[in-house]
C-alpha positions in Angstrom: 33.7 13.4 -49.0 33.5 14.2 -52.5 35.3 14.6 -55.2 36.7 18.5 -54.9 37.9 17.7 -51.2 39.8 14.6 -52.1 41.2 15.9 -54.8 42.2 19.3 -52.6 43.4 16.6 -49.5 46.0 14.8 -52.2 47.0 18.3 -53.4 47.8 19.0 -50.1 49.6 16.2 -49.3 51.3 16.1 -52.0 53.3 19.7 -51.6 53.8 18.5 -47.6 55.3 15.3 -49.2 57.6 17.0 -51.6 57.9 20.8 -51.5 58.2 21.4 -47.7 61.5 20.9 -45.9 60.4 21.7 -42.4 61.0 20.0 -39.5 58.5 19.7 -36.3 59.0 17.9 -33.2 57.3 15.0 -32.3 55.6 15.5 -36.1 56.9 13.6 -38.8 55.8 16.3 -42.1 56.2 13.8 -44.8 54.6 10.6 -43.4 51.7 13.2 -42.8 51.8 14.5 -46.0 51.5 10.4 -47.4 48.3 10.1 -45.2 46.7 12.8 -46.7 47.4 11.7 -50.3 46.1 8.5 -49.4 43.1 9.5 -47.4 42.5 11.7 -50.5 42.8 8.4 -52.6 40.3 6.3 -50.9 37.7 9.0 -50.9 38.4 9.7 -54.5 37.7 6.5 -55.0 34.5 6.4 -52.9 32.6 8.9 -54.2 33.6 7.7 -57.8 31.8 4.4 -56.5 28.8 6.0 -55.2 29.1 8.4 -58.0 28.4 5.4 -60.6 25.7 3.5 -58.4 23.2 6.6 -59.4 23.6 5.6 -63.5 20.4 4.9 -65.2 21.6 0.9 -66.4 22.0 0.5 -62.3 18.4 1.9 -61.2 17.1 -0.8 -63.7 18.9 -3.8 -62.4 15.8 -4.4 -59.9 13.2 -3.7 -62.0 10.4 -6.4 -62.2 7.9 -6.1 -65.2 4.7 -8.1 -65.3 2.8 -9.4 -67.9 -0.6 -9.2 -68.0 -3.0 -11.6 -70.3 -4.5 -10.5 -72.8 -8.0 -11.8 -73.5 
């Protein structure tokens, strides 16, 4: 999921939290809207995550340099 979608899903869930006053049966609108927002949360958060991993500083944590001798 990246960032545009999660962003969109907590948009989303947001106006079905707050703006929306209908009623469904057997559908609870808000508590649907929350999971959205919080789905949209987590995945924000992921891809911020993997999103960082692909830095330069974090390619070279596992480099290995060798010497070699000089004669």
């Amino acid at each position: 999921m990246g960032i545009g979608v999660s962003v969109f899903l907590m948009a989303v869930g947001a106006i079905l939290t707050f703006a929306v006053e209908a009623s469904a049966d057997g559908i609870n609108i808000n508590t649907v809207g929350i999971i959205l927002m919080a789905a949209g949360a987590l995945g924000l958060l992921a891809s911020l995550v993997f999103l960082s991993s692909g830095t330069p500083w974090a390619a070279r944590r596992g480099a290995v340099v060798r010497e070699e001798e000089v004669l």
